[in-house]
DSSP file (Angstrom, degrees, kcal/mol; ACC not computed):
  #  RESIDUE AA STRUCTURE BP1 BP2  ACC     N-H-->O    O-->H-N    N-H-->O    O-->H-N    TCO  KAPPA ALPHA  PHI   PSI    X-CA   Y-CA   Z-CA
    1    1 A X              0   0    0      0, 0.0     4,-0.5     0, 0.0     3,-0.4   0.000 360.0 360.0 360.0 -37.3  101.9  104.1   61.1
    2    2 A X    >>  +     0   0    0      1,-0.3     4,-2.8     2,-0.2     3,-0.9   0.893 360.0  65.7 -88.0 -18.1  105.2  105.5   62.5
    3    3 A X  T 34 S+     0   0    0      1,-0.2     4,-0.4     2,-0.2    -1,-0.3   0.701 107.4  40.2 -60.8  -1.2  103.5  105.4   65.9
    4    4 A X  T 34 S+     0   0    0     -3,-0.4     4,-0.2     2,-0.1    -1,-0.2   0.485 100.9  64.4-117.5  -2.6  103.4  102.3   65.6
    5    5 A X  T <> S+     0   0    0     -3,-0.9     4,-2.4    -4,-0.5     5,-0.3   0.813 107.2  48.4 -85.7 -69.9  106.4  101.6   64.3
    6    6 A X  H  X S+     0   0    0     -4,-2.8     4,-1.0     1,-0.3    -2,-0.1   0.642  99.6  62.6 -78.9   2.4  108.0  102.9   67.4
    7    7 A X  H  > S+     0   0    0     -4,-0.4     4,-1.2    -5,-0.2    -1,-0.3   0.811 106.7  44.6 -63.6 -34.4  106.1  101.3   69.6
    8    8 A X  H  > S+     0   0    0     -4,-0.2     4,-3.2     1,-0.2     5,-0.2   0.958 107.8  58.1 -49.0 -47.9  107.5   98.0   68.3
    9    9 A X  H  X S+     0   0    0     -4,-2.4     4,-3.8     1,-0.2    -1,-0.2   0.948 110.1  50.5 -57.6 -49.0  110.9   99.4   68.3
   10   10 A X  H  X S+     0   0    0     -4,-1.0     4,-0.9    -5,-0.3    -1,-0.2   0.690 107.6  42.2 -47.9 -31.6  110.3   99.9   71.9
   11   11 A X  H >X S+     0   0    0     -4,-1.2     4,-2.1     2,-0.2     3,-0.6   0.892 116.5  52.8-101.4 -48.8  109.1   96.8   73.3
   12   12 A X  H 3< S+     0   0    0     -4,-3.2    -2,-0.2     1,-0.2     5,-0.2   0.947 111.3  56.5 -39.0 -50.9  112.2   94.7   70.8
   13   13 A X  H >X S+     0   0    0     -4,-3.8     4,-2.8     1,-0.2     3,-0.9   0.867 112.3  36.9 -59.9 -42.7  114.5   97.4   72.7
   14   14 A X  H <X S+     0   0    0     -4,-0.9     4,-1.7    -3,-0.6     5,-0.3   0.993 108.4  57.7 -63.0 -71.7  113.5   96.2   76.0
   15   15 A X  H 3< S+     0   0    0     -4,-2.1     4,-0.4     2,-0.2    -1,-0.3   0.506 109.1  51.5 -58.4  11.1  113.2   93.0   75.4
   16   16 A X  H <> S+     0   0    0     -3,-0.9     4,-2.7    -5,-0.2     5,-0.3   0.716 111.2  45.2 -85.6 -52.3  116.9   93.0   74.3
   17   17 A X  H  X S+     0   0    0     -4,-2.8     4,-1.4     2,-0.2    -2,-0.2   0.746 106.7  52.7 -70.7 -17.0  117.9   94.4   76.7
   18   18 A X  H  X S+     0   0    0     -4,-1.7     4,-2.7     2,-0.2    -1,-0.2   0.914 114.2  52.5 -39.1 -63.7  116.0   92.4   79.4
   19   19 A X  H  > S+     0   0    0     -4,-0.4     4,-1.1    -5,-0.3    -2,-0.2   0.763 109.0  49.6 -51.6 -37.9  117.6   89.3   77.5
   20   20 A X  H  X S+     0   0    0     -4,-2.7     4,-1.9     2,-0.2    -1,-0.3   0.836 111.4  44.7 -75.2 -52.5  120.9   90.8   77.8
   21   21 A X  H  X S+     0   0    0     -4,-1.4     4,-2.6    -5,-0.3    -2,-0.2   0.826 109.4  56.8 -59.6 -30.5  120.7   91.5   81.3
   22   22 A X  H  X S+     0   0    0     -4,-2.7     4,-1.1     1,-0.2    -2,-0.2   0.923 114.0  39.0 -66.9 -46.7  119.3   88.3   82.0
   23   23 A X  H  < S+     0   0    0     -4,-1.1    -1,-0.2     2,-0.2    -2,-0.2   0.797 111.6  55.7 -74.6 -26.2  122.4   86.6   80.3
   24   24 A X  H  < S+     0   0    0     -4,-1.9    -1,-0.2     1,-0.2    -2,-0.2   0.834 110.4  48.9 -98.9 -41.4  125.2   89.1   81.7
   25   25 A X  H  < S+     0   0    0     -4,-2.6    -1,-0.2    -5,-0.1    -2,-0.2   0.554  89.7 177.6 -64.4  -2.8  123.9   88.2   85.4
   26   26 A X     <  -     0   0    0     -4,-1.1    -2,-0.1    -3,-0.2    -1,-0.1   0.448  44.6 -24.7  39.7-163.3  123.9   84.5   85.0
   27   27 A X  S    S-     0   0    0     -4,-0.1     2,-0.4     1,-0.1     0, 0.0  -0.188  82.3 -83.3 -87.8-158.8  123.2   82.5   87.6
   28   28 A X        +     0   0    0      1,-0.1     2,-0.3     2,-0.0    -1,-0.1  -0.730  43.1 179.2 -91.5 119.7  123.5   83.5   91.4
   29   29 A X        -     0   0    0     -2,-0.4     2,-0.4    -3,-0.1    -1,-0.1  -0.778  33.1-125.4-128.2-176.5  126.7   83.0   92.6
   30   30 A X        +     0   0    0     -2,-0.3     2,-0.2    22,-0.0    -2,-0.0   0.010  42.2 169.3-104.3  42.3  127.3   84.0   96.6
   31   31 A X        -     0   0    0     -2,-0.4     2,-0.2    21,-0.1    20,-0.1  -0.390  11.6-173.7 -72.0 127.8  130.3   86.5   95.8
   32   32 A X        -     0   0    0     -2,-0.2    21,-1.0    17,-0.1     2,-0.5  -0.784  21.7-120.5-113.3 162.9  131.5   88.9   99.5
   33   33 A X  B     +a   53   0A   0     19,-0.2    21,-0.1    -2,-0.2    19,-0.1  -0.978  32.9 168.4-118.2 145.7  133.3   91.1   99.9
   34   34 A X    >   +     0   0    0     19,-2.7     3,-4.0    -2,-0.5    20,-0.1   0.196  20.5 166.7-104.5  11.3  136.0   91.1  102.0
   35   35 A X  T 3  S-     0   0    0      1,-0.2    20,-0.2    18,-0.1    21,-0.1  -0.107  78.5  -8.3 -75.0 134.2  137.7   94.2  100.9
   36   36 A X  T 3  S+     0   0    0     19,-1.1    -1,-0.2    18,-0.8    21,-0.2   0.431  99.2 161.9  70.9   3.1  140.4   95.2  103.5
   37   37 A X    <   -     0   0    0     -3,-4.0    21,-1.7    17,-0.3     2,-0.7  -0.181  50.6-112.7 -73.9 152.9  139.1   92.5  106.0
   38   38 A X  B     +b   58   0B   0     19,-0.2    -1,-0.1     1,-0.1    21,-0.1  -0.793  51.3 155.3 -51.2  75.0  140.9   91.1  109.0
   39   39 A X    >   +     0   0    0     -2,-0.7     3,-1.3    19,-0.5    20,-0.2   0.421  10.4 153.7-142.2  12.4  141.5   87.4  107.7
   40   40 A X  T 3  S-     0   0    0     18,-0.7    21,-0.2     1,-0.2    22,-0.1  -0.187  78.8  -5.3  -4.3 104.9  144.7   85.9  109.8
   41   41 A X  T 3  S+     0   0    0     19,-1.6     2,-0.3     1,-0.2    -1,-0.2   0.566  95.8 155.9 107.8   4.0  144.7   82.6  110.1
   42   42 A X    <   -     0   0    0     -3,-1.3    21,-2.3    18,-0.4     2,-0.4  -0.665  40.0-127.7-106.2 164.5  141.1   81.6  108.5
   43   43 A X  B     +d   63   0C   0     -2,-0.3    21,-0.2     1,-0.2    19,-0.0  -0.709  39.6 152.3-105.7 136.3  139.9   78.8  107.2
   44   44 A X    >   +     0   0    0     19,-3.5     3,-2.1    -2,-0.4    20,-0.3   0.343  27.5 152.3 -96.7 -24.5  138.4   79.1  103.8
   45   45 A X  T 3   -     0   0    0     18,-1.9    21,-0.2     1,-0.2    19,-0.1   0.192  66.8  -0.1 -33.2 110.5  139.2   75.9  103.1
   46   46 A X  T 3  S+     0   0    0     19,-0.7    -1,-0.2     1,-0.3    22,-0.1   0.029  98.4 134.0  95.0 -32.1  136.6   74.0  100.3
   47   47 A X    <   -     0   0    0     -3,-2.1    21,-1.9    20,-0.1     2,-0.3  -0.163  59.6-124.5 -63.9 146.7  134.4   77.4  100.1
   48   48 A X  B     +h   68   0D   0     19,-0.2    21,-0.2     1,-0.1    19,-0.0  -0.638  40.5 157.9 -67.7 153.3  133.0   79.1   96.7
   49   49 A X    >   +     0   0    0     19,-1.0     3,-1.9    -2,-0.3    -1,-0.1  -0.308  14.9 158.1-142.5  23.3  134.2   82.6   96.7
   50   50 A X  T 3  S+     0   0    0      1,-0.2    21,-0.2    19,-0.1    19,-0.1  -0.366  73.0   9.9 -51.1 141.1  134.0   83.1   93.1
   51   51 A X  T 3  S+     0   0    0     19,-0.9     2,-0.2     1,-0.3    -1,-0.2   0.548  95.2 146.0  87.7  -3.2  133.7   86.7   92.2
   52   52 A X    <   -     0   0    0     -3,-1.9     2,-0.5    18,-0.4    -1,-0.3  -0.575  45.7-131.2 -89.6 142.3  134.5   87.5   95.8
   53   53 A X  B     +a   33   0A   0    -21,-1.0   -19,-2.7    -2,-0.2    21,-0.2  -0.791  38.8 153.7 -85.6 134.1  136.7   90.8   96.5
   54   54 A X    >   +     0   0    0     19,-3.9     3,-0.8    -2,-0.5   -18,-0.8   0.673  16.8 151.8-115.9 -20.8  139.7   90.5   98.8
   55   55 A X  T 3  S+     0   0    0     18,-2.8   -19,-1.1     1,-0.2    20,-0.3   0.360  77.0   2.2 -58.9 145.9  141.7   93.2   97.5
   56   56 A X  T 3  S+     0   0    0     19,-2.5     2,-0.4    18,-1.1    -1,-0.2   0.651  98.6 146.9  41.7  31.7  144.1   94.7  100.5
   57   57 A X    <   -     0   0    0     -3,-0.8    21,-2.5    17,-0.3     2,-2.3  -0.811  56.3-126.5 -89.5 126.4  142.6   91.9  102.7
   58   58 A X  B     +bc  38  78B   0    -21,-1.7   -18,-0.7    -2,-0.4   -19,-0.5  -0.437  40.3 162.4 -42.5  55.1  144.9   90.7  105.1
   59   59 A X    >   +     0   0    0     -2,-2.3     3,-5.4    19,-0.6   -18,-0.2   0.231  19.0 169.0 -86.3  17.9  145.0   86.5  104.5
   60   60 A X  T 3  S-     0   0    0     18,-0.4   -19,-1.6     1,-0.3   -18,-0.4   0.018  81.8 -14.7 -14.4 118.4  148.4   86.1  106.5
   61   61 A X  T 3  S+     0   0    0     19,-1.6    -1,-0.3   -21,-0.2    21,-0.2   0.759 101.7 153.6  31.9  41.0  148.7   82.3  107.0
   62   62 A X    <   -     0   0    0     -3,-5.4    21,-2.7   -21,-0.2     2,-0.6  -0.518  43.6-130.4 -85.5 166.4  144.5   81.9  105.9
   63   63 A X  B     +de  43  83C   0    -21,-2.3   -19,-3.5    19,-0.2   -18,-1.9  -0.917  41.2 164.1-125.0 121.2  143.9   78.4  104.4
   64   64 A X    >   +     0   0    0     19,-3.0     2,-0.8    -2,-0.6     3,-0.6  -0.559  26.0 162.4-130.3  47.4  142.0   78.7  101.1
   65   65 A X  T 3  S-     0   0    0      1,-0.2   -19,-0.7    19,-0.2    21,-0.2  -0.798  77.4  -8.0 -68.5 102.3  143.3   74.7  100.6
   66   66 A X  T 3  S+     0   0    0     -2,-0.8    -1,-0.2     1,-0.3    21,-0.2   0.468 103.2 131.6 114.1  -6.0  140.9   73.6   97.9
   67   67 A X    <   -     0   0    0     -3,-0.6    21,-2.2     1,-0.1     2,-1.1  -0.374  58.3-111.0-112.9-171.0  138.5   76.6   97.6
   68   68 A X  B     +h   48   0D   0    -21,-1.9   -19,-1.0    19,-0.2     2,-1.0  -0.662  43.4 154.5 -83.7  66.8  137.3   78.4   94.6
   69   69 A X    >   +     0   0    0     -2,-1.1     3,-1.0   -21,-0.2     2,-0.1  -0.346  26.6 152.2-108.0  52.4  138.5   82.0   94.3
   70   70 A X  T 3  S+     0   0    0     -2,-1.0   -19,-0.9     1,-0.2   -18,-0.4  -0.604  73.6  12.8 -76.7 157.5  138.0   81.8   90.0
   71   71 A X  T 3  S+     0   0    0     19,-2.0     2,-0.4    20,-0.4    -1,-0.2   0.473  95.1 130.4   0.1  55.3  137.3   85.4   89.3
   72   72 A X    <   -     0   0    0     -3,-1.0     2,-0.6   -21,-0.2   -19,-0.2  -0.968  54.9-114.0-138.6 158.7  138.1   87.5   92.1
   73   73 A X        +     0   0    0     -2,-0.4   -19,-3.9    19,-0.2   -18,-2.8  -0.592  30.9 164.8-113.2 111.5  139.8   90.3   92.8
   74   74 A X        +     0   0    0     -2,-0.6   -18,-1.1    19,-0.6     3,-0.3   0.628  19.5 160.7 -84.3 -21.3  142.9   90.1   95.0
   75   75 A X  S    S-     0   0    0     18,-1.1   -19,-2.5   -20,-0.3   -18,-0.3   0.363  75.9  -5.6 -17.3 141.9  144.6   93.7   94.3
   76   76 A X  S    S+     0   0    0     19,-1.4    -1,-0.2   -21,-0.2    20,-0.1   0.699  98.5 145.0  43.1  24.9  147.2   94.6   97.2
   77   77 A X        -     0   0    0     -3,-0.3     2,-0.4   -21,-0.2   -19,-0.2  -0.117  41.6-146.1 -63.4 172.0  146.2   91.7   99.1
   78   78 A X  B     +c   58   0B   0    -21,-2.5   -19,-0.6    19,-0.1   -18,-0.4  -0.740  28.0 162.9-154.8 140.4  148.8   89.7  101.3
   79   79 A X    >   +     0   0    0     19,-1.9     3,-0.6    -2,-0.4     2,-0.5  -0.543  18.3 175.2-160.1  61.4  148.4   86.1  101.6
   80   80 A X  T 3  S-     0   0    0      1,-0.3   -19,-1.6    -2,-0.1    21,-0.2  -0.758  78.1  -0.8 -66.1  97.2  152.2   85.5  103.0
   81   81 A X  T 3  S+     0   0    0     19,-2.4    -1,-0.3    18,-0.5     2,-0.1   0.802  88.8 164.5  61.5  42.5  152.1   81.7  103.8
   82   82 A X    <   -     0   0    0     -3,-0.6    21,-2.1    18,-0.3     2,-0.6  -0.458  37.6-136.4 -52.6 149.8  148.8   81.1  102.9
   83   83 A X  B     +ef  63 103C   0    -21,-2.7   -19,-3.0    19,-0.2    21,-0.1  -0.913  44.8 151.4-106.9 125.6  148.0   77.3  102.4
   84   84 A X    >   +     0   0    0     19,-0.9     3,-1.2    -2,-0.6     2,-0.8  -0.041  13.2 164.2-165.2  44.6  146.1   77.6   99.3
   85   85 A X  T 3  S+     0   0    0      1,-0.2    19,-0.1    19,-0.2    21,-0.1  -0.606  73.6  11.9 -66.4 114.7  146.9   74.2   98.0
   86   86 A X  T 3  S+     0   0    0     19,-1.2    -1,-0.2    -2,-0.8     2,-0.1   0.741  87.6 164.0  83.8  21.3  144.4   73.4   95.2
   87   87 A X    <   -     0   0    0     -3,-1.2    21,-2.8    18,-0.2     2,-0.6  -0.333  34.5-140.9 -74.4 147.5  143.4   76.7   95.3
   88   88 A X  B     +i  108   0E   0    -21,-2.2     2,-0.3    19,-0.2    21,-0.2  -0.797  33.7 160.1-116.1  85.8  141.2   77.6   91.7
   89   89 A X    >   +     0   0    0     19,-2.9     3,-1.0    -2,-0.6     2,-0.5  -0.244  15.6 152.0-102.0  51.7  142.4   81.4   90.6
   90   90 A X  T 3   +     0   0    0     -2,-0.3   -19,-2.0     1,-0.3    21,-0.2  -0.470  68.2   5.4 -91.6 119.7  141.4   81.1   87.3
   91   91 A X  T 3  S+     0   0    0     19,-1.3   -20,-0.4    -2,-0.5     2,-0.3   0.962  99.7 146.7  74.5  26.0  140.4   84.6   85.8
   92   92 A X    <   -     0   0    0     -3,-1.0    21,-1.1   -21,-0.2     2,-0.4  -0.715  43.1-140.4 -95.4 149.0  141.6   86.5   88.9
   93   93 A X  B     +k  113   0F   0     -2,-0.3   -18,-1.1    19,-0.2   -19,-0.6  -0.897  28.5 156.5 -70.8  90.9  143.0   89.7   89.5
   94   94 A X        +     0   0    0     19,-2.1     2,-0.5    -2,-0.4     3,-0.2  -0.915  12.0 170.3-146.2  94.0  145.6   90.2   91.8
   95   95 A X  S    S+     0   0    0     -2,-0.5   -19,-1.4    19,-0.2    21,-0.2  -0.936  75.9  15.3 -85.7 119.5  147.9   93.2   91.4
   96   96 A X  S    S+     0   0    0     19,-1.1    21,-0.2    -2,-0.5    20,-0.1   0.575  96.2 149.0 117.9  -2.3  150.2   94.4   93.6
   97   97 A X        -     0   0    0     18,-0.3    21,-2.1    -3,-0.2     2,-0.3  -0.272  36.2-147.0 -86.1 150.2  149.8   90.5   95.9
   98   98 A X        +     0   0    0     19,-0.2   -19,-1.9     1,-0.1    21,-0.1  -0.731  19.7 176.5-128.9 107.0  152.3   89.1   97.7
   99   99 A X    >   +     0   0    0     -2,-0.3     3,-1.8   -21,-0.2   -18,-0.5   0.268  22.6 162.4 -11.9 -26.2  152.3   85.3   97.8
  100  100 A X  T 3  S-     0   0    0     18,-1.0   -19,-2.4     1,-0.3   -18,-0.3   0.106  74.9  -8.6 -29.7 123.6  155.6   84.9   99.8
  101  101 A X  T 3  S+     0   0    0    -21,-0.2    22,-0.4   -20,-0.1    -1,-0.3  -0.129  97.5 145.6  85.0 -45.8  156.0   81.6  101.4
  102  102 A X    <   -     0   0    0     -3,-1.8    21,-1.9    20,-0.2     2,-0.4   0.187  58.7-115.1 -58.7 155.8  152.1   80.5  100.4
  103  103 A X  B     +fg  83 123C   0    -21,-2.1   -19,-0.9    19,-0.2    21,-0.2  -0.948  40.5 168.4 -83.5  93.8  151.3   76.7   99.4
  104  104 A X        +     0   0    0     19,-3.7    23,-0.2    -2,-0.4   -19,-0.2  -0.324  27.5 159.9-123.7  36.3  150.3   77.3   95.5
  105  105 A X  S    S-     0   0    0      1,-0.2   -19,-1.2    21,-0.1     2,-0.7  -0.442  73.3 -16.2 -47.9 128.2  150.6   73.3   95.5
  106  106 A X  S    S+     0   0    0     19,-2.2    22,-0.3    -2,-0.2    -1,-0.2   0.278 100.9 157.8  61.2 -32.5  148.7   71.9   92.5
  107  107 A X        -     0   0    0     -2,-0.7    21,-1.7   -23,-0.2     2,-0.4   0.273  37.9-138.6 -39.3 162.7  146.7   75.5   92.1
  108  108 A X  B     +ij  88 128E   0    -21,-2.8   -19,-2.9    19,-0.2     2,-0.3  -0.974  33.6 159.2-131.1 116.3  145.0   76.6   88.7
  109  109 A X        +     0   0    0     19,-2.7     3,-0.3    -2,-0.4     2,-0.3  -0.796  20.9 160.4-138.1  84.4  145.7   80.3   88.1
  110  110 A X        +     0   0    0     -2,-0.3   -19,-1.3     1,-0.2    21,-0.2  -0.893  62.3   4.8-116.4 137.0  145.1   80.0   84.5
  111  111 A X  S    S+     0   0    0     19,-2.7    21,-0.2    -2,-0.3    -1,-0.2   0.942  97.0 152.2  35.1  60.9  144.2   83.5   82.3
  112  112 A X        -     0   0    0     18,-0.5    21,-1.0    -3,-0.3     2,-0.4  -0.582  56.2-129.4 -93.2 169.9  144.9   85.6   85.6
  113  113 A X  B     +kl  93 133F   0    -21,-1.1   -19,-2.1    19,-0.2     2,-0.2  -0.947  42.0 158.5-112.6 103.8  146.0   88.8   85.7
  114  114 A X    >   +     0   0    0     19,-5.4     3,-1.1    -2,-0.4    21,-0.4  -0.334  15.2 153.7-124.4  59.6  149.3   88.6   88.4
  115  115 A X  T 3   +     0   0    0      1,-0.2   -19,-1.1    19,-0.2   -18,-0.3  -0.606  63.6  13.4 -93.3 159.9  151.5   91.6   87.6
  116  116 A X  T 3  S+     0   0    0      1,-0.2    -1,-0.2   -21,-0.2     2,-0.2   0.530  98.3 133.7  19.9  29.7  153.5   93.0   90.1
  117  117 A X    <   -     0   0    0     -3,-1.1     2,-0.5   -21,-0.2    -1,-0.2  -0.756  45.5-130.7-105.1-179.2  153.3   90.2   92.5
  118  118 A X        +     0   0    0    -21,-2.1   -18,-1.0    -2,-0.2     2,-0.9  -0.853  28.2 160.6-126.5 107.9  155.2   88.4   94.3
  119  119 A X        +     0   0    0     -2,-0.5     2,-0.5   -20,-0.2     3,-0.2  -0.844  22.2 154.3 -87.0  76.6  155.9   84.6   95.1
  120  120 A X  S    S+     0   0    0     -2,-0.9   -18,-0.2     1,-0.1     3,-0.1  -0.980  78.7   6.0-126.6 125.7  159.3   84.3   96.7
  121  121 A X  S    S+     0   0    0     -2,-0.5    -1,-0.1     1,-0.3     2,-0.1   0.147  97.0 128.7  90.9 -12.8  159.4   81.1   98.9
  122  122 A X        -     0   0    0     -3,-0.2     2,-0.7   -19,-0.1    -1,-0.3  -0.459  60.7-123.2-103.8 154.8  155.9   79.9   97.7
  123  123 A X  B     +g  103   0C   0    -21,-1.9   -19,-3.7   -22,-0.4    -1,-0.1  -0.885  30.7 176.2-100.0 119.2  155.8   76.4   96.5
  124  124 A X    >   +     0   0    0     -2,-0.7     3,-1.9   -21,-0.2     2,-0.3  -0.024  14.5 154.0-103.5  -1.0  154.5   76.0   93.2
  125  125 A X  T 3  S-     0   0    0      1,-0.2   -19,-2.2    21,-0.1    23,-0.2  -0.532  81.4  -3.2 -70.2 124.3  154.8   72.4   92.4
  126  126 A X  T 3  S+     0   0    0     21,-1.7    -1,-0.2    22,-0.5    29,-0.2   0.267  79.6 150.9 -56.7 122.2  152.3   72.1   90.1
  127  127 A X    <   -     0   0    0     -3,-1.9     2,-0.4   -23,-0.2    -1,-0.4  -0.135  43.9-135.0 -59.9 144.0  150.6   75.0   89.7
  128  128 A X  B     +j  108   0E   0    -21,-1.7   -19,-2.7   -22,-0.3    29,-0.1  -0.960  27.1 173.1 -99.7 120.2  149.0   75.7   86.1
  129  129 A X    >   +     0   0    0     -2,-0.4     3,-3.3    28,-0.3   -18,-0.3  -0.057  30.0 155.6-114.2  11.5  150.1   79.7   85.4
  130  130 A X  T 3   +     0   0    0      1,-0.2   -19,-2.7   -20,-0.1   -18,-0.5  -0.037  64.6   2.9 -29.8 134.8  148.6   79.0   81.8
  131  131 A X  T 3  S+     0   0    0     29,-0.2     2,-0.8   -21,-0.2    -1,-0.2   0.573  97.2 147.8  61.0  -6.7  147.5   82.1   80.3
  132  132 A X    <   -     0   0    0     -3,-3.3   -19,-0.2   -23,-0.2    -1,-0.2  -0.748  46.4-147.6 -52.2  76.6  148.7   84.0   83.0
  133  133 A X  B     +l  113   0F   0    -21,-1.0   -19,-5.4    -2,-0.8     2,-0.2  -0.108  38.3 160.3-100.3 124.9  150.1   87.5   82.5
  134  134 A X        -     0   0    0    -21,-0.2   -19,-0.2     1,-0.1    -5,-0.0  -0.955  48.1 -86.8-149.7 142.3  153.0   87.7   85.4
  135  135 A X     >  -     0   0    0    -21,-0.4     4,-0.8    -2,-0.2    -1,-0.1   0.236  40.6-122.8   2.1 142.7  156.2   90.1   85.7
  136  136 A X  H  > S+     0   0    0      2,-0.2     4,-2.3     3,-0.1    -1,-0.2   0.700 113.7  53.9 -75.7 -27.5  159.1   88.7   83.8
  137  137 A X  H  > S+     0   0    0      2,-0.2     4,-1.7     1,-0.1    -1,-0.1   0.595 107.2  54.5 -83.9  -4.8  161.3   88.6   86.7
  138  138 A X  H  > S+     0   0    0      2,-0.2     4,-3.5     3,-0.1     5,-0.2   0.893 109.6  43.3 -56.7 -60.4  158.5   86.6   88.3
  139  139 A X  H >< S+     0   0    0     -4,-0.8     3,-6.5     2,-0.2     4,-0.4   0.837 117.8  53.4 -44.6 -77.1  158.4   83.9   85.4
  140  140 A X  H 3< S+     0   0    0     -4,-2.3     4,-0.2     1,-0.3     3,-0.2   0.411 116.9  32.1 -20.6 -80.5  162.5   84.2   85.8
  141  141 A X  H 3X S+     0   0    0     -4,-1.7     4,-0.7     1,-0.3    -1,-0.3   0.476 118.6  56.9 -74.4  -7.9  162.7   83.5   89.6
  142  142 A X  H <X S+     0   0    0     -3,-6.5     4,-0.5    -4,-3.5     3,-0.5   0.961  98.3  60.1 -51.9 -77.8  159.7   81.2   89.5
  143  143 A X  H  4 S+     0   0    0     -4,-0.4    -2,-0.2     2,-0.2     3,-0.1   0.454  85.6  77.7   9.2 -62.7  161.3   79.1   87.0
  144  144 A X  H  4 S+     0   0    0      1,-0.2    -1,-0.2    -4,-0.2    -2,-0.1   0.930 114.8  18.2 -31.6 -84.9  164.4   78.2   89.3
  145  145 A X  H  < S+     0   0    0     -4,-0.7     2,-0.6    -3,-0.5    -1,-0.2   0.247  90.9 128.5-101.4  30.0  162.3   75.7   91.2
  146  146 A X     <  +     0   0    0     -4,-0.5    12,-0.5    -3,-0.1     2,-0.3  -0.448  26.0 139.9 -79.8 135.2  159.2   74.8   89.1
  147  147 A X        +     0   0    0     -2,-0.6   -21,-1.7    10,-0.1    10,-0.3  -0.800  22.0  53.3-148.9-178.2  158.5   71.6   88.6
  148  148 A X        -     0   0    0     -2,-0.3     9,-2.4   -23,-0.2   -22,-0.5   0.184  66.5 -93.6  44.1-173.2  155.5   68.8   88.4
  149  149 A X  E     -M  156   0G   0      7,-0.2     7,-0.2   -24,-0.1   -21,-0.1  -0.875  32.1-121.6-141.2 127.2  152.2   68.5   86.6
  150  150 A X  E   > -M  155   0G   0      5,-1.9     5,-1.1    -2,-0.3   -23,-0.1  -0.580  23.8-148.4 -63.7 154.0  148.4   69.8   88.2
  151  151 A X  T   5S+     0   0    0      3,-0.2    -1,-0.2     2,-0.1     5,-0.0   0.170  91.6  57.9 -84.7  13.4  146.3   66.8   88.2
  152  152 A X  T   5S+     0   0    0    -46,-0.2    -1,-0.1     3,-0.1    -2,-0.1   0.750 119.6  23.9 -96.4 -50.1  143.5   68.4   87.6
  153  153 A X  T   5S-     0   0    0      2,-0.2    -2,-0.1     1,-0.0     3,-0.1   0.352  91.2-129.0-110.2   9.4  144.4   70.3   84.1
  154  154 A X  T   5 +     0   0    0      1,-0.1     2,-0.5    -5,-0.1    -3,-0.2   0.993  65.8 137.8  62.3  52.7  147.3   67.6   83.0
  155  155 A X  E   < -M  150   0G   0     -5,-1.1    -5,-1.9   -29,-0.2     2,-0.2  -0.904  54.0-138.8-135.6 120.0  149.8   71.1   82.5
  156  156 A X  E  >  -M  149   0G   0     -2,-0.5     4,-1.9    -7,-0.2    -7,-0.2  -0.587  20.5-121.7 -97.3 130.3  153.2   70.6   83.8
  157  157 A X  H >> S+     0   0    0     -9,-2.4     4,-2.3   -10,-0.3     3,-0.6   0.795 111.0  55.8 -25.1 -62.5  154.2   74.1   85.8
  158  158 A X  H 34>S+     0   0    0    -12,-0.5     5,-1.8     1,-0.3    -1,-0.2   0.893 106.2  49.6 -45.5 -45.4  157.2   74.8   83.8
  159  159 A X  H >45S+     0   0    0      1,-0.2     3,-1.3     3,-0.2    -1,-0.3   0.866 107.3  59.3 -46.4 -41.9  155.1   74.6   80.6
  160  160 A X  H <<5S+     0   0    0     -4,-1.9     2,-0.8    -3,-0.6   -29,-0.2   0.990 108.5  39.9 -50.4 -84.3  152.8   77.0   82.2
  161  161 A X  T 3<5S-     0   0    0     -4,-2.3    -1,-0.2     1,-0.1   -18,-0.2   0.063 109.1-116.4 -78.7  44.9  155.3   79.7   82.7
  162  162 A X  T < 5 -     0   0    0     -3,-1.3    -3,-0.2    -2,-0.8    -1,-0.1   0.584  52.3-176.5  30.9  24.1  157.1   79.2   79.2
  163  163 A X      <       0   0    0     -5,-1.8    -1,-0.2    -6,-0.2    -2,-0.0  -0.321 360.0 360.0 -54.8 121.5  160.5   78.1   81.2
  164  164 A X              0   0    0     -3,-0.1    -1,-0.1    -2,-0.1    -5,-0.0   0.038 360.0 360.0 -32.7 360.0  163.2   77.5   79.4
């Protein structure tokens, strides 16, 4: 009887864990990595890259206008006048980034993680930073000049980054 008892337990176990795995890979998504890549001045522009690693890739002036980068991981990156209007960073990680100068026109980088980086210069008329955990002297010097409302997610910038 208890041999048989732990065969049951055995095949349940598996098949939780099957079930589990099944649900925790989801469906197929086409995630690269790029980590430490060369990536001056390319166009990304419209592509999925959910899930994709960039971290301490080099996207000097890339154009990521439009594309998907919802959960990926930017750490030490630098994507200094990137055009990455309409950009989707939702659920990203990017510590350590510098933004300078970048096009964050319209973007959604809502429940990101963006501590110690840095936007100074980058245009940020509206950008959604909902949920966003950012530096306080970010929020501050964002703040100065945020202004308009994403059209995707109706969330006017300032609101985003609890500005005063």
């Amino acid at each position: 009887m208890l041999k048989i008892a732990r065969t049951i337990c055995r095949v349940l176990c598996i098949g939780i864990l099957l079930g589990v795995l099944s649900l925790a890979t989801g469906p197929a998504i086409a995630a690269e990595d790029f980590t430490y890549a060369e990536l001056r001045h390319r166009s990304f522009a419209g592509e999925d890259l959910t899930g994709s690693s960039l971290a301490a890739a080099d996207a000097y002036e890339a154009d990521f206008t439009d594309a998907d980068l919802s959960e990926t991981i930017l750490t030490k990156g630098v994507f200094e006048k990137a055009h990455m209007a309409g950009v989707n960073l939702t659920q990203s990680f990017a510590d350590r980034v510098t933004f300078n100068g970048a096009d964050l026109t319209n973007a959604i980088v809502v429940d990101a993680i963006m501590t110690s980086t840095t936007f100074y210069n980058a245009n940020i008329t509206g950008a959604d930073f909902s949920g966003t955990i950012l530096d306080r002297y970010q929020i501050k010097k964002m703040c100065e000049h945020a202004d308009g409302v994403n059209p995707v997610t109706g969330v006017a910038t300032r609101d985003s980054l609890g500005c005063p």
